[in-house]
LOLO-371762 format. One record per residue (C-alpha): residue number from 1; z, x, y; residue in one letter. Coordinates in steps of 0.05 Angstrom, whole numbers. Last residue first. Layout:
N
R seq     zz     xx     yy type
R NUM      Z      X      Y    A
...
REM end
This chain:
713
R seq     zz     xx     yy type
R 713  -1189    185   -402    X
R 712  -1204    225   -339    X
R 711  -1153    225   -287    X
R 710  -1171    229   -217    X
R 709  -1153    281   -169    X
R 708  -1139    268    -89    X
R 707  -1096    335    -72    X
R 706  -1025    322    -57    X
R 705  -1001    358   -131    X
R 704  -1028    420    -94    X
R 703  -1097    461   -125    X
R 702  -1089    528   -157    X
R 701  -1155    543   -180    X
R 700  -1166    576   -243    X
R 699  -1224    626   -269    X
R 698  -1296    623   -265    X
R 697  -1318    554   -240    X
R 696  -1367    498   -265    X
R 695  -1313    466   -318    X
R 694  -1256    471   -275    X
R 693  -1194    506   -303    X
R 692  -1132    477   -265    X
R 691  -1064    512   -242    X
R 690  -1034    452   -222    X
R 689   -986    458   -151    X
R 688   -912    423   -127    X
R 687   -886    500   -126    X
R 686   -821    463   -161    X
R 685   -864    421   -200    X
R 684   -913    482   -233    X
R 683   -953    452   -276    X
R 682  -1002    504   -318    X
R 681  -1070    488   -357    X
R 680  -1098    423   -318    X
R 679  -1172    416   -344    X
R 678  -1236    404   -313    X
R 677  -1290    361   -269    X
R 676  -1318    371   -204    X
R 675  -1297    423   -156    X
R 674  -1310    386    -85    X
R 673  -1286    317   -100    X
R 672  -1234    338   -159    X
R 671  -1238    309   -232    X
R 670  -1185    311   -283    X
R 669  -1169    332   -348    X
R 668  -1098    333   -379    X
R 667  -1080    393   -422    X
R 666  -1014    409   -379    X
R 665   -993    350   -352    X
R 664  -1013    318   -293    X
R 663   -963    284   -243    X
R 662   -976    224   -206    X
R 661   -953    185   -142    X
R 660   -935    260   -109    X
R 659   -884    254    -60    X
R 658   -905    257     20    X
R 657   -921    180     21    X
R 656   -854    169      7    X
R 655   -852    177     89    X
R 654   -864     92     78    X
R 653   -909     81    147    X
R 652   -935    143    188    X
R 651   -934    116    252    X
R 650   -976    174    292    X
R 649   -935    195    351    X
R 648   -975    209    413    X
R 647   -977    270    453    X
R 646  -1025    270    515    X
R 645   -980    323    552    X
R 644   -924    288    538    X
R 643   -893    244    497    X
R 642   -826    217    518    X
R 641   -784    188    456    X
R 640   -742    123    442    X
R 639   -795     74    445    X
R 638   -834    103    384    X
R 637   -772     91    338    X
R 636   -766    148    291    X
R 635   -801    143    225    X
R 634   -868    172    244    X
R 633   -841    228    265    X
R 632   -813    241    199    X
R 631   -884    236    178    X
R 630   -890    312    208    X
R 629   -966    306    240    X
R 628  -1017    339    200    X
R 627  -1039    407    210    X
R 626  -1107    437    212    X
R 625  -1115    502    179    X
R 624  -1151    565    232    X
R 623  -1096    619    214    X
R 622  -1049    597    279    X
R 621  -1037    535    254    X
R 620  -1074    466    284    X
R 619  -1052    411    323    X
R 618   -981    430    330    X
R 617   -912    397    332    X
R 616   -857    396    379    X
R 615   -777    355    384    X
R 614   -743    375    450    X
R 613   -678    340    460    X
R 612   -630    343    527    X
R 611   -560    320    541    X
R 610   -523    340    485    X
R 609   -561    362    423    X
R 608   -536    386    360    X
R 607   -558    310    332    X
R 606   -634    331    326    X
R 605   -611    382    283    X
R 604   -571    344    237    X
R 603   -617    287    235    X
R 602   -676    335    221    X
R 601   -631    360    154    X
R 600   -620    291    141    X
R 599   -699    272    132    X
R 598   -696    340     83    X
R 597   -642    301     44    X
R 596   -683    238     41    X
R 595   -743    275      8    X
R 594   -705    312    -34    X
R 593   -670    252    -64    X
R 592   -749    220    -69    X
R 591   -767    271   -112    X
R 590   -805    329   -122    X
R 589   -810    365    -38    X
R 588   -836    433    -40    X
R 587   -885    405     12    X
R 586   -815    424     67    X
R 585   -816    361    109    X
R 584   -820    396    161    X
R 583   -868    447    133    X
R 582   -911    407     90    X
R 581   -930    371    144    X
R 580   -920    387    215    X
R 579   -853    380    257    X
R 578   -858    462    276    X
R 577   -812    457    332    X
R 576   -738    429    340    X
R 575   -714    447    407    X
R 574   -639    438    435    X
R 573   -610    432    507    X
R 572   -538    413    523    X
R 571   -519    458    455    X
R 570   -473    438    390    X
R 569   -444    473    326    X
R 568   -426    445    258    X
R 567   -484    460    221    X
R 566   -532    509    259    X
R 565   -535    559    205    X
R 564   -568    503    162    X
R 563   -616    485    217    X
R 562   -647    548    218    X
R 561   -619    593    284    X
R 560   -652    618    349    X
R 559   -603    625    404    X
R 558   -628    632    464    X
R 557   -589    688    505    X
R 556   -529    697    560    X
R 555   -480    731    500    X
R 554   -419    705    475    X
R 553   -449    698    411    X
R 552   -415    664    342    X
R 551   -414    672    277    X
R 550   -375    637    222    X
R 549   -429    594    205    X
R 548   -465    659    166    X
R 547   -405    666    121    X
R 546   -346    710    115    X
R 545   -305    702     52    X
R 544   -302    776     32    X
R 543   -285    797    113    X
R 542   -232    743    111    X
R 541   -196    769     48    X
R 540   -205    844     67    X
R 539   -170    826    125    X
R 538   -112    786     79    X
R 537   -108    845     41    X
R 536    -94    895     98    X
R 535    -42    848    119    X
R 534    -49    816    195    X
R 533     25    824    233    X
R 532     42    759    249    X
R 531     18    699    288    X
R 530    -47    729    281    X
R 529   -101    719    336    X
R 528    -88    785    364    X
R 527   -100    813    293    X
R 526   -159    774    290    X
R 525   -186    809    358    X
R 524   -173    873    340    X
R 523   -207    872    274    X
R 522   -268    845    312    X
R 521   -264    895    364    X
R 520   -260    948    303    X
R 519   -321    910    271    X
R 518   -363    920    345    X
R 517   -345    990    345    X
R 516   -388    997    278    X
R 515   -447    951    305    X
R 514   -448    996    361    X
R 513   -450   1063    324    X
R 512   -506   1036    272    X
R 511   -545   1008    340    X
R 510   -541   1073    364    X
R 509   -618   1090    320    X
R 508   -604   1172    339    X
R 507   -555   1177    295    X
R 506   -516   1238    306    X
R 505   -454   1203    329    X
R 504   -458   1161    272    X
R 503   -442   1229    223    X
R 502   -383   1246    276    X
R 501   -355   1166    263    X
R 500   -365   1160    188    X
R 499   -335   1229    180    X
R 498   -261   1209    147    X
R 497   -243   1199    226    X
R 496   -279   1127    214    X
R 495   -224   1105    156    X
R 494   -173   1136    210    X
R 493   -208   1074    254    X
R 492   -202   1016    208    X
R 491   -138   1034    195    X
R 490   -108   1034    261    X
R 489   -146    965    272    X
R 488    -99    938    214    X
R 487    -51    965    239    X
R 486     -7   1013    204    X
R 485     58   1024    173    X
R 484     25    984    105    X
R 483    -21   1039    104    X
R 482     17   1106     77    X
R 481      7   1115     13    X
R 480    -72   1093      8    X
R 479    -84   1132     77    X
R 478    -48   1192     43    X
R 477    -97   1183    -14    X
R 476   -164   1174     18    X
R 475   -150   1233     66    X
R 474   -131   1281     10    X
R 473   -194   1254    -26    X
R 472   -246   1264     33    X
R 471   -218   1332     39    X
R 470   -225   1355    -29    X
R 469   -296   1325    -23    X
R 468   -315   1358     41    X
R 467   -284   1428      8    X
R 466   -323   1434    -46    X
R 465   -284   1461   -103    X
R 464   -285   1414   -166    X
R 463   -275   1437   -226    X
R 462   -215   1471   -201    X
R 461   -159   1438   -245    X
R 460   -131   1404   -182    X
R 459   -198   1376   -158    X
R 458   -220   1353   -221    X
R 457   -146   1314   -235    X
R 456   -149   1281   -166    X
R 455   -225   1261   -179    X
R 454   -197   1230   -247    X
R 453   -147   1188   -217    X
R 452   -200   1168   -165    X
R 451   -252   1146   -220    X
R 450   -197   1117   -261    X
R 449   -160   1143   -320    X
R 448   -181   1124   -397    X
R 447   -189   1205   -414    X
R 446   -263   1203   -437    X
R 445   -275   1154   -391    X
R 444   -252   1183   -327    X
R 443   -290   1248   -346    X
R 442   -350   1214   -353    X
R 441   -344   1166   -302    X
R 440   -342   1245   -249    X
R 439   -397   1263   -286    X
R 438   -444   1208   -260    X
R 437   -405   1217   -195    X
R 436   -437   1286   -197    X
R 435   -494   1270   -212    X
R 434   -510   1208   -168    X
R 433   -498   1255   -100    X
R 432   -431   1295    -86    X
R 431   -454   1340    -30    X
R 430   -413   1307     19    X
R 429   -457   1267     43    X
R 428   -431   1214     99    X
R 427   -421   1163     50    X
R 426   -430   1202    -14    X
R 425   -360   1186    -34    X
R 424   -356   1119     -1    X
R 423   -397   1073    -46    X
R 422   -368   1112   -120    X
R 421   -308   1105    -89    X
R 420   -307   1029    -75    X
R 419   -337   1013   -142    X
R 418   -284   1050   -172    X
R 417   -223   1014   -140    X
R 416   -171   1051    -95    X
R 415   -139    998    -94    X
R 414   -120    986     -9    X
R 413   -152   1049     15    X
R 412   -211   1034    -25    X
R 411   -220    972      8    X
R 410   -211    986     80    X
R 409   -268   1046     56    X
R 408   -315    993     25    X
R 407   -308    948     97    X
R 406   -331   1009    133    X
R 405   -386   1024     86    X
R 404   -406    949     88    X
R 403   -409    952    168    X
R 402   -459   1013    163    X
R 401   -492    995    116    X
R 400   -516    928    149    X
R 399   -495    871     99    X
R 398   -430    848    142    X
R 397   -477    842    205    X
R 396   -537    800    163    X
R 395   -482    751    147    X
R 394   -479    719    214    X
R 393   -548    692    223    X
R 392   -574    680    294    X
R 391   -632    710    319    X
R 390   -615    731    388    X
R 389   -657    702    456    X
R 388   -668    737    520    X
R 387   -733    706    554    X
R 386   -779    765    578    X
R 385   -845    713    573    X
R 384   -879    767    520    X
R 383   -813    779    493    X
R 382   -791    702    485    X
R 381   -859    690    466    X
R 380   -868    727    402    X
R 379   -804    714    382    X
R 378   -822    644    384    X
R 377   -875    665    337    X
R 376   -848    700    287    X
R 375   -784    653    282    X
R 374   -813    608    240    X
R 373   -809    649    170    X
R 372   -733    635    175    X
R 371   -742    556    155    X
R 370   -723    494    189    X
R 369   -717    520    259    X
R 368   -670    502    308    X
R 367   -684    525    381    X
R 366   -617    536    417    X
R 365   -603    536    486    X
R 364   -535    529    527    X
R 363   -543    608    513    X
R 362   -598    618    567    X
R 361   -554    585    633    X
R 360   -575    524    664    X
R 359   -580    548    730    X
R 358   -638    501    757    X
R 357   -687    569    745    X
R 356   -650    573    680    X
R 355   -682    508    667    X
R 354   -750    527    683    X
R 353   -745    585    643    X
R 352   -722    557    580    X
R 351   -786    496    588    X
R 350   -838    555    598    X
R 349   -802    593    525    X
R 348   -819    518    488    X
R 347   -886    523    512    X
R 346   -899    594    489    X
R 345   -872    573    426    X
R 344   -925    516    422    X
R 343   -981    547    445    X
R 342   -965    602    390    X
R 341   -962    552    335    X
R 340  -1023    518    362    X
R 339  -1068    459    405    X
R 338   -996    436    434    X
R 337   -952    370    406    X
R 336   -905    359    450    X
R 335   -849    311    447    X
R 334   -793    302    486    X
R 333   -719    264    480    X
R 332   -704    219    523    X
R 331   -671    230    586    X
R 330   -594    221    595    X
R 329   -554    156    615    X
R 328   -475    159    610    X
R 327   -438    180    543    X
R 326   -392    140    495    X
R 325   -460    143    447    X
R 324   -449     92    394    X
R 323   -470    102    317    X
R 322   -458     52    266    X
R 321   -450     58    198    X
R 320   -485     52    126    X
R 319   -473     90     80    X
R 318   -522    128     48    X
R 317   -583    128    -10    X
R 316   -633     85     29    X
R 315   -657    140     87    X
R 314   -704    108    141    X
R 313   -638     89    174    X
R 312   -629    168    194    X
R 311   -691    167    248    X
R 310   -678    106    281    X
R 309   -599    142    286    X
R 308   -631    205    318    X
R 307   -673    165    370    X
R 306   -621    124    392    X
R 305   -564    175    390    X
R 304   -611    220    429    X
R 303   -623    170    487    X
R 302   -549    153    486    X
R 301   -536    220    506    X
R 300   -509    262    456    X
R 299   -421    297    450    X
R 298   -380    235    448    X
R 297   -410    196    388    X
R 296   -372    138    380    X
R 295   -372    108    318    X
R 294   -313    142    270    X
R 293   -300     99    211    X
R 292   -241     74    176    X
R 291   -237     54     97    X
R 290   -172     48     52    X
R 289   -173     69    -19    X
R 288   -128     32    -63    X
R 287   -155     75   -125    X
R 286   -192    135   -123    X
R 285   -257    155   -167    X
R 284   -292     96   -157    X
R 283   -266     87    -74    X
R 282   -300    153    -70    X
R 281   -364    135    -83    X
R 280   -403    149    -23    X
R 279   -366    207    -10    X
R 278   -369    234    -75    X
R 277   -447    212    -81    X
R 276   -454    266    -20    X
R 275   -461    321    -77    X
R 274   -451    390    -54    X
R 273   -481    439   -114    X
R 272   -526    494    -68    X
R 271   -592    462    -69    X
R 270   -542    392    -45    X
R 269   -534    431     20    X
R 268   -555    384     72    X
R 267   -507    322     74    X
R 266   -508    308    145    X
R 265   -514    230    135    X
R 264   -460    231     86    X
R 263   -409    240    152    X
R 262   -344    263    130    X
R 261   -269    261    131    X
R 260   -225    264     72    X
R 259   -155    244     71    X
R 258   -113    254     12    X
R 257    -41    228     -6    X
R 256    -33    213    -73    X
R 255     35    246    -80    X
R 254     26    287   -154    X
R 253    -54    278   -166    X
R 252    -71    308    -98    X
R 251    -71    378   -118    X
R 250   -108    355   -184    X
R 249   -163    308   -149    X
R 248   -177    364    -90    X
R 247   -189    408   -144    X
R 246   -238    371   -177    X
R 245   -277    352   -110    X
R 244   -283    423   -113    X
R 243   -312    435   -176    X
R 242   -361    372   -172    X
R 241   -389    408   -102    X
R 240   -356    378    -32    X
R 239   -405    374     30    X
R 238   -399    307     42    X
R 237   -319    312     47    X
R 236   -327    361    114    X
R 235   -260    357    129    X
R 234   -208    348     78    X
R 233   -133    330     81    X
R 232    -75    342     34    X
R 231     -6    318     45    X
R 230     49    322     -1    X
R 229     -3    386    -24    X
R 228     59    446    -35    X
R 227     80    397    -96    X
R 226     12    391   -124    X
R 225     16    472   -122    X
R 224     86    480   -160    X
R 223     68    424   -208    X
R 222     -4    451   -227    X
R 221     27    521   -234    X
R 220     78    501   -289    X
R 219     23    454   -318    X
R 218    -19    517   -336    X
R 217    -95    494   -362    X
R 216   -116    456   -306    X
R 215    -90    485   -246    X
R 214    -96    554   -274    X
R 213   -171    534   -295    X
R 212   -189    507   -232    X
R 211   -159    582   -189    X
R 210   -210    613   -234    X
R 209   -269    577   -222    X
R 208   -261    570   -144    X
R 207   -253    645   -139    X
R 206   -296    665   -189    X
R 205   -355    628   -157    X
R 204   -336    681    -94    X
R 203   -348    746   -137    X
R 202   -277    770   -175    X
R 201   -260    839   -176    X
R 200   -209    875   -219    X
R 199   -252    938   -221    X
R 198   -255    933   -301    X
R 197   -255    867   -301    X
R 196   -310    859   -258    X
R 195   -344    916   -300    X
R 194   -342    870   -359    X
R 193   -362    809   -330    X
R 192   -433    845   -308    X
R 191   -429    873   -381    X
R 190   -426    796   -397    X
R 189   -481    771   -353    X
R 188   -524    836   -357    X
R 187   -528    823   -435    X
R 186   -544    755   -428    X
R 185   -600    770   -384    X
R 184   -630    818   -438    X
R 183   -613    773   -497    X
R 182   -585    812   -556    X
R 181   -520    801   -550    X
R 180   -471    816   -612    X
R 179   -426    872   -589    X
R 178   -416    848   -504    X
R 177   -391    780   -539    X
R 176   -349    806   -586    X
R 175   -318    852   -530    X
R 174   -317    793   -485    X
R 173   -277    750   -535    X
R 172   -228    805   -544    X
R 171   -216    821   -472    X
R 170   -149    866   -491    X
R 169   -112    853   -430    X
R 168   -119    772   -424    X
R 167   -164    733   -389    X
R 166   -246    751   -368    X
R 165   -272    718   -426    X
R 164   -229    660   -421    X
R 163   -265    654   -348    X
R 162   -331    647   -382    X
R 161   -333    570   -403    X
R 160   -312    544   -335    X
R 159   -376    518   -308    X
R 158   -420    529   -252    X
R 157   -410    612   -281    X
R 156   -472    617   -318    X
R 155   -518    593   -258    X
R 154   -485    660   -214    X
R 153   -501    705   -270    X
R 152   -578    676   -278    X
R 151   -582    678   -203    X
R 150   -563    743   -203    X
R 149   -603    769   -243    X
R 148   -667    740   -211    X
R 147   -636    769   -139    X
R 146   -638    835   -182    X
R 145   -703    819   -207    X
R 144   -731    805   -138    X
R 143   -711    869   -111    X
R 142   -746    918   -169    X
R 141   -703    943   -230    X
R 140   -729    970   -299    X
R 139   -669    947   -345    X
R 138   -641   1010   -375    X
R 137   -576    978   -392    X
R 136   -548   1025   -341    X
R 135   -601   1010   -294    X
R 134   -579    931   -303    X
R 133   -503    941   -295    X
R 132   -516    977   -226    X
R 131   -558    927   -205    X
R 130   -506    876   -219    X
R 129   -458    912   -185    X
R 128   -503    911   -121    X
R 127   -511    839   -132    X
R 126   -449    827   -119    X
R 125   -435    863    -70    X
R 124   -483    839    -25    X
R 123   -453    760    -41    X
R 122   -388    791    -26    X
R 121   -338    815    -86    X
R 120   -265    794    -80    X
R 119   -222    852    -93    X
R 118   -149    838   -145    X
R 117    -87    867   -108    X
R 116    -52    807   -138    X
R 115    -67    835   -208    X
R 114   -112    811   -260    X
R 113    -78    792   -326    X
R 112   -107    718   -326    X
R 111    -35    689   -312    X
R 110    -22    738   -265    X
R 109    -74    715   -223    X
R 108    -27    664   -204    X
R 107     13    677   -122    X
R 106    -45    724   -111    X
R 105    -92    667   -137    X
R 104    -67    607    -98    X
R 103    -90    640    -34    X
R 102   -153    657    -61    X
R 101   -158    588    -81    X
R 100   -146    563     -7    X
R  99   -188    619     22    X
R  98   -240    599    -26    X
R  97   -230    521     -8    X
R  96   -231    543     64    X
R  95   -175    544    123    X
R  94   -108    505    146    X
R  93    -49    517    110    X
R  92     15    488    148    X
R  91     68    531    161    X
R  90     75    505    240    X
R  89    130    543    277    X
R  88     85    569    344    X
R  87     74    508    377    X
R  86     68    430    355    X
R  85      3    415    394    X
R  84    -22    480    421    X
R  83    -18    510    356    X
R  82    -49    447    324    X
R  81   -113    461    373    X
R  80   -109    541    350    X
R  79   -114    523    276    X
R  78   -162    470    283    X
R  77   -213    519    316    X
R  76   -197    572    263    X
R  75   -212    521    209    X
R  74   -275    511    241    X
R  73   -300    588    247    X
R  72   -264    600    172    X
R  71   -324    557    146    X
R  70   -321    498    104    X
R  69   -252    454    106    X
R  68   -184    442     76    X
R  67   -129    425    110    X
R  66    -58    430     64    X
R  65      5    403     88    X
R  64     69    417     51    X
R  63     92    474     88    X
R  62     86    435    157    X
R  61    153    398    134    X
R  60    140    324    153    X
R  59    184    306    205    X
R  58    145    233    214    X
R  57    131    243    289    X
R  56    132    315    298    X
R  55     96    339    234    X
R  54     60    282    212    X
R  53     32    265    277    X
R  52      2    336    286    X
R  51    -29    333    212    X
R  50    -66    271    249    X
R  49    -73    299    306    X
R  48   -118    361    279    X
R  47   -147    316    236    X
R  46   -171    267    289    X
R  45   -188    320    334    X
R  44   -230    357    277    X
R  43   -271    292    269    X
R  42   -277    277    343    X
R  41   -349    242    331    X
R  40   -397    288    358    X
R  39   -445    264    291    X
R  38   -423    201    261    X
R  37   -359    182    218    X
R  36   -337    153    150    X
R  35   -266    167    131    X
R  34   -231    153     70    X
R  33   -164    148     58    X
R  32   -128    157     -7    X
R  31    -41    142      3    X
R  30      3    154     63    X
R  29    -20    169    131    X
R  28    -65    122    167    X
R  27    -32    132    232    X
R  26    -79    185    258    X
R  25   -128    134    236    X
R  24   -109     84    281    X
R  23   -114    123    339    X
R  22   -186    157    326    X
R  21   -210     82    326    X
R  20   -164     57    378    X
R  19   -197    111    421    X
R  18   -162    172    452    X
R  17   -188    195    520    X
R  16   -119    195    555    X
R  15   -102    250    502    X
R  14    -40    241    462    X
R  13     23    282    484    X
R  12     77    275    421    X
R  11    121    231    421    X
R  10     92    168    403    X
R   9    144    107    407    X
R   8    128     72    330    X
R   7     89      0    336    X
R   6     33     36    304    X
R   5     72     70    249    X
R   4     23     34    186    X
R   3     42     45    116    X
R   2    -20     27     74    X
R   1      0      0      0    X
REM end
């Protein structure tokens, strides 16, 4: 049953601005809530108030409230808004599902004999280690079978099956496993395990994976964790994959209380597991569930609301809501639709200059794009028109080699793992290249020490003389003694007095020496933002679990982003180009679930905006092909858009009309307009393309599954 505090005396200092809506679900808080809102809602002021309300209202112990949510960039922004709310003495967890499970796992690793000093292995990592496993194996290696690898490693671990392998100090079941393969990817997959183990390092699926089976398999640990989630809330609930939905069923199971928050609508990452059917069918997999929704958009004009929402109710598989804008009058939102791709960026970089020329500064511009291979262009323009802009994707600082070197020293300080000293050893040379490390495993397995136990033992026996390396280990292992009476920036800069610093002096590129004093800023700055003193580990933690959202510029430039990276974040001006077929909607496109989810990636963008939308196509791309219209376009309410320039949109009718209405099958024979008759010898659904064999042509022709074939009986 609901409990409802309305007619309580607040206490705490609401916001004039608060809405019945947003009140009334601060007040929701016992039992399963769901909440169904639209973009520029007040979603993390709601939760943010709500864990406020428990806390000085009901004199709930922060302790026992857990907020869970996607990216350490909005968890940080909840953090600091509850700060200001209820102070300094708030325990409350507020952050990711893998910092929540990594947080789990250095109170439970045990269980799975790991220690709590266990590393957590970036994507880049990753599949270094996996490369590594491969050459041993004697696997010929190029880039795309690495990223092939680990795709096979990563698709073996969406279910629990392997973490047994990884338990226990003998890793019997591995050992059998690792002695009867005989499948090449199978054998990377459990020598990849293998060397995990070995380095006590778990890659981010391991995170999730193995703080599920401690909940699930140890009731001790279930009890102590359900009991630390009296009050459990999730932002974001769209996004949730079947694992994580699974863990927010166990922590919850205890007290029932969970509040999730979400808009299906902006579901955009089922390719990586999130399934919006939780949020739609939540009230099946919870009982007494009690509905709210979030309306009022405070962040578009009600010109981009209208045209956004037309857009969205093309899309049968949702929820259905309303969507309000609680802001005055704006201008519509533009189309253009130049003679080409480079017309079109060059356009777009005119429109940035005229509005700086009113003082609208660069960065309250951002031109979404939905794929990376867009950017050519617009770059293009921005340098030809001297328009600053930045390329915006997070990641790519933490995989530079200079910034993973870094990060591989904080690490080898704190565990003086293998994988971290085989990294840092040669990085600056030291004269200890592939060889000697080679020997180096050698010795360390012939005695069952590790790499930097047995680099100790070479250097005191004489084996090994050279002075760089003695140096680098006497450095290494006073650092490793002595770091918990530093700072975390401290460390980070006697890890660049080891020679990284001198040997980036002498680079001529200075980006490498920038990006490097850029980290130490950043290490800085999260220590500042620390309530207490930041832990080595709990750096390390953050670095690991970094993702693209997470960044941010300060900078006076356009920011160019895909739509994906853009999740989450907002701009007074945005531009959406490249609204042609087959690009926007991707012509990848199987299904009709793929079809609606690509129609809620343009609602996401087109929903970043606040006062001013810019949506563009092309007549023709820049290699001579004529391009068709976007039929997303053609979905959107005419009335609600300015075309200019002689623009028109073309109504496309049903946008189903993108999906294939038949499929060949291999052996089928068919007849094309131009080629004549032949026969389909390869399908290829993903690539949406036949490989056919016509009967009047040497060799195939790959023709698209949009192509106008007939069957022949």
């Amino acid at each position: 049953m609901q409990m409802r505090f309305s007619s309580r005396r607040i206490h705490m200092q609401l916001p004039d601005k608060v809405t019945k809506e947003q009140l009334d679900i601060i007040h929701a808080t016992e039992g399963y809530v769901r909440v169904a809102s639209v973009p520029g809602s007040g979603k993390t002021f709601v939760l943010t108030y709500r864990m406020a309300y428990l806390i000085t209202e009901l004199y709930i112990d922060s302790a026992s409230i857990v907020a869970l949510t996607f990216t350490n960039k909005a968890a940080a922004e909840m953090k600091q808004r509850l700060k200001r709310i209820v102070g300094d003495n708030c325990n409350s967890f507020t952050g990711t599902f893998h910092g929540f499970c990594n947080h789990i796992l250095k109170e439970e690793i045990h269980r799975m004999s790991f220690p709590k000093t266990f590393t957590i292995l970036d994507k880049k990592a990753e599949i270094d280690m996996i490369r590594e496993v491969a050459e041993e194996l004697g696997i010929s290696m190029k880039d795309n079978t690495a990223r092939n690898l680990m795709e096979f490693v990563d698709a073996n671990k969406q279910t629990l099956g392997y973490v047994t392998m990884m338990m226990g100090a003998d890793k019997t079941e591995l050992k059998q496993k690792l002695a009867s393969v005989i499948d090449t990817n199978e054998s990377v997959f459990y020598h990849y395990l293998k060397r995990q183990c070995d380095n006590y390092a778990l890659d981010f699926e391991d995170i999730i994976n193995f703080a599920l089976y401690i909940l699930s398999h140890y009731e001790d640990a279930r009890q102590i964790w359900q009991e630390r989630c009296q009050y459990l809330l999730c932002d974001e609930y769209q996004d949730v994959n079947y694992k994580q939905n699974e863990l927010l069923k166990i922590l919850s199971g205890l007290y029932g209380n969970l509040f999730v928050v979400g808009d299906d609508d902006q579901n955009i990452y089922t390719w990586r597991g999130s399934d919006p059917s939780f949020m739609i069918g939540f009230d099946r997999d919870f009982e007494e569930v009690q509905d709210y929704a979030l309306t009022e958009n405070f962040r578009s004009t009600p010109q981009v609301v209208g045209a956004a929402g037309s857009l969205i109710k093309a899309n049968q598989n949702r929820i259905d809501k309303v969507m309000i804008s609680n802001r005055a009058d704006g201008g519509k939102p533009v189309y253009n639709c130049p003679k080409t791709e480079r017309e079109e960026a060059e356009w777009i970089a005119d429109v940035v200059l005229q509005d700086r020329e009113r003082n609208l500064p660069y960065r309250d511009h951002a031109v979404l794009v939905r794929a990376a291979s867009q950017t050519r262009s617009l770059e293009e323009a921005f340098i030809k028109k001297k328009v600053p802009y930045k390329i915006l994707s997070g990641a790519k600082f933490y995989e530079s080699e200079e910034i993973r070197t870094v990060l591989a020293y904080l690490r080898l300080v704190y565990n003086l793992r293998d994988m971290d000293l085989t990294y840092t050893i040669s990085r600056p040379r030291r004269g200890f290249g592939k060889k000697s490390v080679e020997q180096l495993k050698q010795y360390a397995g012939k005695h069952g020490i590790s790499l930097f136990e047995a680099l100790g033992q070479c250097i005191e026996s004489g084996e090994i003389k050279k002075a760089s390396v003695i140096t680098y280990y006497q450095n290494v292992k006073e650092l490793h003694e002595t770091y918990q009476q530093y700072s975390c920036t401290d460390i980070a800069n006697r890890c660049l007095d080891m020679g990284l610093r001198a040997s980036l002096e002498e680079d001529i590129d200075q980006t490498r020496l920038d990006n490097v004093s850029e980290l130490v800023s950043i290490i800085h700055a999260l220590e500042e933002q620390n309530q207490e003193i930041l832990p080595l580990e709990d750096l390390l933690s953050h670095f690991a679990l970094f993702t693209a959202q997470d960044d941010d510029t300060k900078h006076d430039v356009v920011r160019v982003m895909t739509i994906h990276t853009a999740k989450g974040l907002e701009f007074d001006t945005v531009f959406v180009p490249g609204l042609v077929d087959g690009q926007f909607p991707s012509y990848r496109l199987r299904n009709e679930d793929e079809l609606e989810e690509e129609r809620r990636l343009l609602y996401v963008a087109m929903t970043r905006a606040k006062n001013m939308l810019y949506l563009s196509s092309y007549e023709n791309k820049d290699t001579g092909y004529r391009a068709k219209q976007s039929v997303f376009l053609g979905d959107m309410d005419a009335t609600q858009l300015e075309c200019i320039n002689g623009s028109r949109i073309i109504s496309s009718g049903a946008s189903e009309q993108m999906l294939p209405k038949v499929v060949f099958a291999e052996g089928d024979r068919v007849a094309h307009k131009v080629f004549g008759e032949g026969t389909v010898v390869a399908v290829d659904r993903p690539a949406q393309t036949y490989d056919i064999q016509f009967d009047k042509l040497r060799g195939t022709r790959r023709i698209m599954f949009r192509a106008e074939l007939e069957g022949i009986d």
